[in-house]
NUNUTI-205826 format. One record per residue: residue number from 1; y, x negated, z negated of N, C-alpha, C in turn. Coordinates in pm, whole numbers, plus 50000, padded with zeros to 5 digits. Each point is the difference from the previous one (the first is absolute). Layout:
BEGIN
NUM Y X Z Y X Z Y X Z
...
REM end
This chain:
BEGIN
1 49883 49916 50000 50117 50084 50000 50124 49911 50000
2 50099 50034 50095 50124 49941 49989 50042 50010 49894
3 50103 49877 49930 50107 50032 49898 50108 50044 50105
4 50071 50118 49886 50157 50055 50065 50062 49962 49897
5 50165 49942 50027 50049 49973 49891 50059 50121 49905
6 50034 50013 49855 50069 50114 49899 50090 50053 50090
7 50125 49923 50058 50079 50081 50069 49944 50071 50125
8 49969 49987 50108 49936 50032 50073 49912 50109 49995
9 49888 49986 49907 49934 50120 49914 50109 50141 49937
10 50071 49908 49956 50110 50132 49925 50041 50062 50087
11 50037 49916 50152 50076 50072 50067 49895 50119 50101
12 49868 49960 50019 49931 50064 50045 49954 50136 49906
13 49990 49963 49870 50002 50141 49931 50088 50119 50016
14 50124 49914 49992 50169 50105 49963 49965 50054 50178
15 49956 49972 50095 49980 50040 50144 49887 50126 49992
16 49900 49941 49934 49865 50110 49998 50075 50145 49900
17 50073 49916 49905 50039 50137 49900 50099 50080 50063
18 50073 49957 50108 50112 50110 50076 49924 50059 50090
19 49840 49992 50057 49960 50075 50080 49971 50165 49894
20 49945 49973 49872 49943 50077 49957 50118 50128 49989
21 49912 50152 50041 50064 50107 49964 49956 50039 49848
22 50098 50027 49939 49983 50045 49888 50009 50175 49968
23 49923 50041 49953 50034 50155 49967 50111 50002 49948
24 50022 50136 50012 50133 50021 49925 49931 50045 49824
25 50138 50035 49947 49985 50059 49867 49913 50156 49978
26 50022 50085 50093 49982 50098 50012 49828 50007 50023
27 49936 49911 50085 49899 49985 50070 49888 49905 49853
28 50088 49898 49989 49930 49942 49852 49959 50098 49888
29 50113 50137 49963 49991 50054 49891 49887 50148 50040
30 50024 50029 50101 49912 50089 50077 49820 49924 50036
31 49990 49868 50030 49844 49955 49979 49970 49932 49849
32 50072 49972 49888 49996 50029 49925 49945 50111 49906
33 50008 50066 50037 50044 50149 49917 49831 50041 50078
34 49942 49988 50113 49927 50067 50050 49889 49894 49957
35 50016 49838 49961 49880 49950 49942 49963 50074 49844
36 50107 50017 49930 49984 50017 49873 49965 50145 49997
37 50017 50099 50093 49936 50129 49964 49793 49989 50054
38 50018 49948 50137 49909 49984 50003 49836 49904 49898
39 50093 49847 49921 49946 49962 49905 49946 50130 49870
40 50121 50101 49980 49943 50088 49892 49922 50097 50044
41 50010 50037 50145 49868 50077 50075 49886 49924 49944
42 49954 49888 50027 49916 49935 50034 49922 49951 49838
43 50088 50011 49897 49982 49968 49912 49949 50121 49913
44 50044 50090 50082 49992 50119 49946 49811 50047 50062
45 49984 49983 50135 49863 49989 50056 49937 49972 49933
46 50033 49830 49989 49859 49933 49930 49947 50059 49840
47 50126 50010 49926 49926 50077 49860 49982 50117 50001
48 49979 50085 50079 49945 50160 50055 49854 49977 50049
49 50019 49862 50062 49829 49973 50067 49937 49939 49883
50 50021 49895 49914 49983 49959 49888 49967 50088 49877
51 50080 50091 49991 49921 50118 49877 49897 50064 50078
52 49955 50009 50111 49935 50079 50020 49861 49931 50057
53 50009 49873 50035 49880 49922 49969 49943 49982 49882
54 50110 49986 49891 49969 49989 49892 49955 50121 49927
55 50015 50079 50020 49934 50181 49945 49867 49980 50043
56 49951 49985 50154 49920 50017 50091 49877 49874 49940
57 50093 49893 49982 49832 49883 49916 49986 50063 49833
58 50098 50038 49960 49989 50083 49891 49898 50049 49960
59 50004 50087 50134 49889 50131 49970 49876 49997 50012
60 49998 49878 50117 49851 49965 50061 49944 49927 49838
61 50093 49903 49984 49914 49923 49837 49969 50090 49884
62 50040 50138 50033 49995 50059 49840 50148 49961 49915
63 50072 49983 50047 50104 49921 49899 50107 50100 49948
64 50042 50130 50102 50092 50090 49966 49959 50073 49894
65 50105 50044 49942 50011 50059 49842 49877 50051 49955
REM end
Protein backbone atom coordinates (compact mmCIF):
# COMPACT_ATOMS: atom_id res chain seq x y z
CA UNK A 1 0.00 0.00 0.00
CA UNK A 2 1.14 3.47 -0.84
CA UNK A 3 1.95 5.99 1.94
CA UNK A 4 -0.22 9.35 1.38
CA UNK A 5 1.01 12.11 3.23
CA UNK A 6 -1.47 13.73 6.64
CA UNK A 7 -2.04 16.67 4.47
CA UNK A 8 -2.94 15.16 1.41
CA UNK A 9 -5.09 12.50 3.25
CA UNK A 10 -6.90 15.40 5.07
CA UNK A 11 -7.40 16.94 2.01
CA UNK A 12 -8.83 13.88 0.36
CA UNK A 13 -11.23 13.34 3.29
CA UNK A 14 -12.61 17.15 3.58
CA UNK A 15 -13.27 16.16 -0.59
CA UNK A 16 -15.04 12.68 0.17
CA UNK A 17 -17.02 14.55 3.12
CA UNK A 18 -18.49 17.39 0.65
CA UNK A 19 -19.75 14.63 -1.62
CA UNK A 20 -21.90 13.22 1.15
CA UNK A 21 -25.77 14.16 1.21
CA UNK A 22 -26.88 14.53 4.46
CA UNK A 23 -30.59 14.19 5.58
CA UNK A 24 -32.18 16.85 6.73
CA UNK A 25 -33.57 17.39 10.35
CA UNK A 26 -36.96 16.56 9.52
CA UNK A 27 -35.99 13.19 7.74
CA UNK A 28 -33.44 12.25 10.80
CA UNK A 29 -36.33 12.88 13.38
CA UNK A 30 -38.99 11.11 11.20
CA UNK A 31 -36.46 7.65 10.75
CA UNK A 32 -35.79 8.03 14.13
CA UNK A 33 -39.05 8.00 15.53
CA UNK A 34 -40.01 5.00 13.12
CA UNK A 35 -36.83 2.85 14.52
CA UNK A 36 -37.91 3.39 18.05
CA UNK A 37 -41.64 2.57 17.51
CA UNK A 38 -40.85 -0.23 15.57
CA UNK A 39 -37.98 -1.48 18.33
CA UNK A 40 -41.17 -1.38 20.91
CA UNK A 41 -43.28 -3.38 18.27
CA UNK A 42 -40.75 -5.82 18.22
CA UNK A 43 -40.05 -5.90 21.75
CA UNK A 44 -43.35 -6.05 22.34
CA UNK A 45 -43.54 -9.47 19.81
CA UNK A 46 -40.89 -11.18 21.29
CA UNK A 47 -42.35 -11.19 25.03
CA UNK A 48 -45.97 -12.13 23.68
CA UNK A 49 -44.09 -15.11 21.90
CA UNK A 50 -42.02 -15.70 25.05
CA UNK A 51 -44.99 -16.02 27.60
CA UNK A 52 -46.51 -18.15 25.51
CA UNK A 53 -43.77 -20.65 24.90
CA UNK A 54 -43.34 -20.43 28.25
CA UNK A 55 -47.15 -21.39 29.33
CA UNK A 56 -46.97 -24.01 26.45
CA UNK A 57 -43.47 -25.99 28.07
CA UNK A 58 -45.31 -25.26 31.23
CA UNK A 59 -47.98 -27.35 30.59
CA UNK A 60 -46.38 -30.10 28.69
CA UNK A 61 -43.91 -30.59 32.10
CA UNK A 62 -46.78 -30.55 34.53
CA UNK A 63 -45.43 -27.31 35.92
CA UNK A 64 -48.63 -24.90 35.76
CA UNK A 65 -50.39 -24.15 38.98
Amino acid sequence: MAKVSPTIYLRQVRQEVSKITWPSRKETAISTTMVIIMVIVMALFFFVVDQIIGLAIGAILGLSG
